[in-house]
N, C-alpha and C positions, 0 to 999 in steps of 0.2 A: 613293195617296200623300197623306199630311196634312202638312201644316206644322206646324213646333215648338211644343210642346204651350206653352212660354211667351211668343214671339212670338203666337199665336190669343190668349192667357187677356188679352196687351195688347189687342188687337183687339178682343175681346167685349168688356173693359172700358169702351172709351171709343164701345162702338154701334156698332161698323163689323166686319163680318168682311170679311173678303177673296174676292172671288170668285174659286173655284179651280174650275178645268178637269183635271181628273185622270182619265180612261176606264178602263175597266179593259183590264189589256194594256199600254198606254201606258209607253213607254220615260221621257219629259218630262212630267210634270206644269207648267203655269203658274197663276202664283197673281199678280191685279192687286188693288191699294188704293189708294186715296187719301194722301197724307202732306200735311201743315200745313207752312205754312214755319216751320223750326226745331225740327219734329216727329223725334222719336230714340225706334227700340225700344232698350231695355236689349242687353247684351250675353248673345249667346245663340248658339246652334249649329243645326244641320239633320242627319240621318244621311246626308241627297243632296248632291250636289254641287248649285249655286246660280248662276245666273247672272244680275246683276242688273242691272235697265237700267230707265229711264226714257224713255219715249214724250213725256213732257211733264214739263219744270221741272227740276232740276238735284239728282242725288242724291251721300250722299256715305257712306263707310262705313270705319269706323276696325277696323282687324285688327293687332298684331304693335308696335303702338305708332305704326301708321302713317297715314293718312289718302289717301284717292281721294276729288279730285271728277269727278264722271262724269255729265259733259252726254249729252244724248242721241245724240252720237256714238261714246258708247263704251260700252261694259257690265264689268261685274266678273266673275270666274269667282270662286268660292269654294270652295274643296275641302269635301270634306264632313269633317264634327267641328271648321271652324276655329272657334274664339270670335269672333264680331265684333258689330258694334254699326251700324244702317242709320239712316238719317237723311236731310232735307232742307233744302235750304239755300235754297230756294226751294219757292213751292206746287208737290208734284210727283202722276205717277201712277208709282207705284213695280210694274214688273212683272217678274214673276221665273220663269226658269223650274229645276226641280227635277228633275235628272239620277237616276238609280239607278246607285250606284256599278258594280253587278254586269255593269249592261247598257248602259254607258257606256267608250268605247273612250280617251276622256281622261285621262291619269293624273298632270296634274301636281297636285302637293303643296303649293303657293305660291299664293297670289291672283295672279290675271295679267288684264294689263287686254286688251279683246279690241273692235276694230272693230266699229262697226254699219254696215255697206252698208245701200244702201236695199233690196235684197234680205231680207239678214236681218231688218230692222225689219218687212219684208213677211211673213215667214217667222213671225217672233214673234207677230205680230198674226192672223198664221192659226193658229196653234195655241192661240190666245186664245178660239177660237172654242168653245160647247159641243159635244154629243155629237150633238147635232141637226143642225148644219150641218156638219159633217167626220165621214166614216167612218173604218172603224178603217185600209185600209191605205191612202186616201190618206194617213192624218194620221201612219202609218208612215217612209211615203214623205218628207212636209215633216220629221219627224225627224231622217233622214238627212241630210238637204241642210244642216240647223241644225249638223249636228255638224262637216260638212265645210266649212260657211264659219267655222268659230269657230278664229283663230289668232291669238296674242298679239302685241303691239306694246308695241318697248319705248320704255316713259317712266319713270322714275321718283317716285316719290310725294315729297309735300313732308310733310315733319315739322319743325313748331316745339313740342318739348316745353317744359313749365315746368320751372326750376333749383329745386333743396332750400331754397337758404340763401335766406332770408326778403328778404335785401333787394336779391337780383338778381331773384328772383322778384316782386318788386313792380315794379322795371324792365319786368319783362315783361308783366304782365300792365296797366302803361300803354301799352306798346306794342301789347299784343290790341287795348286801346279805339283808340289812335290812330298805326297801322302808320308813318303819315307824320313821327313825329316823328323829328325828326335829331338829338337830343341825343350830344354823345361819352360817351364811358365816363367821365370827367373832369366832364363837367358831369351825368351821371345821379348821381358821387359825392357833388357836394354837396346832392342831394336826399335820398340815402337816407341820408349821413354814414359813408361806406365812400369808401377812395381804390379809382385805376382800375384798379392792381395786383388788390386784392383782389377788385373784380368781374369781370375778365376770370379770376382764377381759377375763380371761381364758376361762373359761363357754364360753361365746361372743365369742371368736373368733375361739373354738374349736367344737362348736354346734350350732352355731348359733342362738343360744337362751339364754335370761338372765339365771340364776341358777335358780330362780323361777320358771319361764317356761319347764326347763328342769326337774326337779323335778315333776315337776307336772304332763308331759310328762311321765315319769318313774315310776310314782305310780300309771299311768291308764294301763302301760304296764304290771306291777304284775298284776294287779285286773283284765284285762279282763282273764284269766286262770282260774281262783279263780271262779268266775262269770259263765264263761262257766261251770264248774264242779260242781255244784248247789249250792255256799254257797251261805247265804244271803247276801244283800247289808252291812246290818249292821255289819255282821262278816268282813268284806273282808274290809269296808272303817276302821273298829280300824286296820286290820292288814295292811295298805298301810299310817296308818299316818293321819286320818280323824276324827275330833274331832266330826259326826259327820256323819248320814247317809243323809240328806241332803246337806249336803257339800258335800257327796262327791258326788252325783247325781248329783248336779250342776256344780261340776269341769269335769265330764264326758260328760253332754249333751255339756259341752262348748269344749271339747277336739274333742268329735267323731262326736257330729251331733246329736244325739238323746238319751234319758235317755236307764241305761243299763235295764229298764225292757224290753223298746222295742227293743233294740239290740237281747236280749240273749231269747226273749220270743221266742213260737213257733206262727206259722204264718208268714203270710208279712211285715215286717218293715212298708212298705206303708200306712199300712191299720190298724197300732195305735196310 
């Protein structure tokens, strides 16, 4: 199995291939690299399906217009042919491993985010292994068990997209630089020279979400980073704008699906 002919041609570019573990036989391929903080491959595909995870630092991977960040408690599934785009938000080791649709009993169609026990992180890390240390049916054998621990957990992904119209889109993207500002829609109008009518149209029609919701949206997308990286809750809700570490636990269980201790803790999301 080789990785995408244009994900490798980035990799040679900047001096680094990935070391891949691919036997022949072998149902999983895994492929481990290094990523920079703030390091992004272009948007690209696999013909396998893709399961991505990080053993160390905080990866994140944009598919469907949507965004996942995924600490090392959790992994991505990727069906195979999705377009997406891998990245890190922190120094990470990005390790992945790469399904054969034909010989892969998995068939969902969607990215789906999927628990890492310390089993399966143990599981990963043996199949990381070259052809020298794992034969072909133990490494059969740890195969199976990898497919049988992989089952989805739902959270839902945060999405804050940017609006069309030039000057809510500059609202927004003061808000990328500083999530904590609390300006009304009234007082962002006399910066951009737009009343609050016209920018909460904007918002609406450009995101699809009121300004409210979009904001709110955009201060769980700073803080999951922050979160991942070990600050506390309390630090991370003053600096995203939260008057208020319960507040801001409650606007995240309502965003993702579950409070971020269970997100970002170690263990299975399931099982807190």
């Amino acid at each position: 199995m080789s990785l995408n002919g244009q994900q490798g041609a980035q990799q040679a570019n900047r001096g680094l291939l990935p070391h891949l573990v691919s036997p022949p036989g072998a149902a999983v391929a895994v492929a481990s690299f290094a990523l920079d903080d703030g390091e992004w491959f272009a948007r690209h595909e696999h013909a396998a399906h893709q399961l991505a995870w990080a053993p160390h630092g905080v990866l994140a991977v944009r598919a469907y217009g949507r965004t996942w960040v995924l600490p090392s408690t959790v992994a991505l599934w990727i069906p195979a042919g999705t377009p997406h785009s891998t990245g890190a938000t922190s120094s990470a080791l990005l390790r992945s491993l790469y399904f054969w649709p034909e010989r892969c009993p998995l068939t969902w169609d969607e990215p789906q985010v999927v628990p890492v026990s310390g089993l399966l992180r143990e599981l990963i890390n043996h199949l990381a292994q070259g052809t020298d240390s794992l034969a072909a049916e133990p490494r059969q054998r740890a195969e199976d068990v990898v497919l049988d621990l992989l089952h989805p957990v739902s959270v839902t992904t945060v999405r804050a997209p940017l609006p069309a119209d030039p000057r809510a889109r500059r609202i927004a993207e003061a808000l990328r630089a500083d999530p904590s500002n609390g300006r009304t829609l009234a007082e962002w109008g006399a910066v951009v020279g737009a009343s609050a009518r016209t920018l909460a149209r904007a918002f609406t029609a450009g995101t699809g979400m009121t300004y409210g919701q979009w904001r709110t949206q955009l201060r769980l997308q700073a803080a999951m980073p922050m979160l991942a990286a070990g600050a506390t809750v309390s630090a991370v809700a003053r600096r995203v704008g939260y008057g208020s570490p319960s507040a801001f636990v409650a606007a995240f269980r309502r965003g993702v699906g579950v409070p971020p201790g269970t997100y970002f803790a170690p263990g299975d999301p399931r099982q807190r």
